[in-house]
N, C-alpha and C positions, 0 to 999 in steps of 0.2 A: 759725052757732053756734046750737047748741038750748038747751045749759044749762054752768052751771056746777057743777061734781060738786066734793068735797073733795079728791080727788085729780086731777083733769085737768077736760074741757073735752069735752063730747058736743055731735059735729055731724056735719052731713048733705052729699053730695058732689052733684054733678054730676045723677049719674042717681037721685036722693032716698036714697043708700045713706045708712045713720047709722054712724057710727065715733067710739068714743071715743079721749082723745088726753092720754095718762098726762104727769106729770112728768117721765118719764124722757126721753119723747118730743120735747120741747121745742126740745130743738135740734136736729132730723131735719127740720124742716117749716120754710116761708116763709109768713107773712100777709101777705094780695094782697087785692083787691076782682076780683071776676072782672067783665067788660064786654065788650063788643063796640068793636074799634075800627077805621078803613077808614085800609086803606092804599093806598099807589100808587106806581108806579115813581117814586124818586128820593125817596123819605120817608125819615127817618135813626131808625135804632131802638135801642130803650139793652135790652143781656141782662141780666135780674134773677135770673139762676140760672145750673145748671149743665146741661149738654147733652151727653153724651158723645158720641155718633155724629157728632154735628157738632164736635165741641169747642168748643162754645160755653164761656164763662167769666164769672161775676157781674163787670157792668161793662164787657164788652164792649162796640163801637157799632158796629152792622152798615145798609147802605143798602142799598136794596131795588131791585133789576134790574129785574125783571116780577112780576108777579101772571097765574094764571092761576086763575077763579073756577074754571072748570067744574072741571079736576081738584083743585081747593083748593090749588096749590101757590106756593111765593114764592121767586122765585130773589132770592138776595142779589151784591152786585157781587162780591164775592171768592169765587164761582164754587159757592158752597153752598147747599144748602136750608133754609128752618124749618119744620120738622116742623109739622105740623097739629097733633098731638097735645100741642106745647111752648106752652106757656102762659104763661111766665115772662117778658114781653117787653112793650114798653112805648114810646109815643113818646122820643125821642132829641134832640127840639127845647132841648127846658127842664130844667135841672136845679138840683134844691136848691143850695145852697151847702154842705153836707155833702155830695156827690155829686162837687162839682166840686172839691173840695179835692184839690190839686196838679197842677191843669190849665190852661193859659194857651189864651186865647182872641185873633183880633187884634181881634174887636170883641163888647161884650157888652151887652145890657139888664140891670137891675138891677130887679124887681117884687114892690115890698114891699104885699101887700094886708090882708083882716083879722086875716087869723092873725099874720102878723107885726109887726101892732099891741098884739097881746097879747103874743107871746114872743119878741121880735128881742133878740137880744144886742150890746152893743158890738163885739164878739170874732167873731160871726156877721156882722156889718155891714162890719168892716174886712177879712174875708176876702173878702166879698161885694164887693169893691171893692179889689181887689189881685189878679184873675182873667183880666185883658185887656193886651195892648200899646196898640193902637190907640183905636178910639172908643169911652166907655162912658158911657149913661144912665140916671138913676134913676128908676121911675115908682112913684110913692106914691097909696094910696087915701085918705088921711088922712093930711096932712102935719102937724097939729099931734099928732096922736099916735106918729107917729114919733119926732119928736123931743124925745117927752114917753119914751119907753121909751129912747132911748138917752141919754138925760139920768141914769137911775138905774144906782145903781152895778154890777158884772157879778163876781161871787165868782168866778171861772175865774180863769186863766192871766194874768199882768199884762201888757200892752201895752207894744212898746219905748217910747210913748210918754210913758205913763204913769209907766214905771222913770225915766226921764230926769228929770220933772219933780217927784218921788218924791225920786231922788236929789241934783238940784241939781247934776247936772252940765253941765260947762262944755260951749263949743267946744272950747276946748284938747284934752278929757278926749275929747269922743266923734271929734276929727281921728284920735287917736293910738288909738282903738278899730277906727275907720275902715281904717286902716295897718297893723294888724295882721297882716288876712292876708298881705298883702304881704313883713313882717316874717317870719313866719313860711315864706311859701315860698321866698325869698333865703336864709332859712338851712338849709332843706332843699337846695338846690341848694347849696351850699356845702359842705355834708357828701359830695353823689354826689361832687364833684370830689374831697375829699379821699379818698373809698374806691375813685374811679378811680386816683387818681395811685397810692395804695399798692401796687396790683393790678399796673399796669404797672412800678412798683419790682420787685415780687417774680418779674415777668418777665422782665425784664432780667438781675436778679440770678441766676437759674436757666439761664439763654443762657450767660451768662457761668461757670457751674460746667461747661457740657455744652461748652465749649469747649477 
């Protein structure tokens, strides 16, 4: 970026072009840090845009077959290439915790360092931790600060934990919350049989006119 104008954002590409980049514009474009990164056959790559030739997808996770320097190209295991020219693309190792939301893993690390001693959420911390089946470890650069940030209260979306101990509900209250779905599918299947049976009534009953 070169400057900030009153209406957009003047900045310079690649080959030192400058282009300014209006409000209108705003949602047309991705902010990236552009870098140089080395890959290698069997790296896992995370897609941070869109690619049409390939039908790549934001949030895709593609692994990487070969690399060939000389002609610059990357064969991927599901038999596709990444364009030299696609740039939207990123190690596939590590992901935020917004990133990974709604994704199970069987085993995970958990790496809270300084930024997340500044801005860790109660809400960011229990998702961060509800991500794996199997083994999961936490590694803290600062463990009294950790738990100096999640000590303070979190304005978002309230915690079943918190609604419970909020509400002062029982065992009794949350078995039979528990049960519910249960309840609820039991009387759905008891509705199919009742619009099965009707069905085959009104078949019968129709055999028996045609007879």
């Amino acid at each position: 970026m070169i400057d900030i104008l009153s209406g957009g954002l003047r900045v310079r590409g690649e080959r030192e072009r400058v282009a300014t980049i209006t409000r209108k514009q705003r949602a047309a474009f991705e902010v990236g840090r552009a870098e140089k990164l080395v890959i290698a056959a069997g790296d896992r790559l995370l897609i941070r845009g869109r690619e049409e030739t390939q039908g790549f997808a934001n949030g895709d996770f593609k692994q990487v077959a070969s690399v060939d320097p000389a002609g610059n190209e990357v064969m991927l295991t599901d038999g596709r290439c990444l364009p030299a020219e696609f740039k939207a693309w990123t190690y596939g190792d590590a992901l935020t915790v917004y990133r990974a939301q709604g994704s199970t893993a069987e085993e995970s690390l958990l790496v809270l360092g300084e930024v997340a001693g500044r801005s860790l959420a109660r809400r960011q911390f229990y998702v961060a931790n509800t991500l794996y089946r199997g083994a999961h470890r936490i590694y803290v650069s600062n463990r009294e600060q950790i738990l100096a940030r999640l000590a303070q209260p979190d304005d978002g979306r309230e915690l079943a934990t918190e609604f419970i101990a909020r509400r002062r509900i029982s065992m009794r209250e949350l078995m039979s919350f528990r049960r519910l779905p249960r309840v609820l599918e039991n009387l759905r299947l008891s509705i199919m049989a009742v619009v099965e049976e009707r069905r085959r009534m009104r078949e019968t009953m129709s055999e028996r006119r045609e007879v």
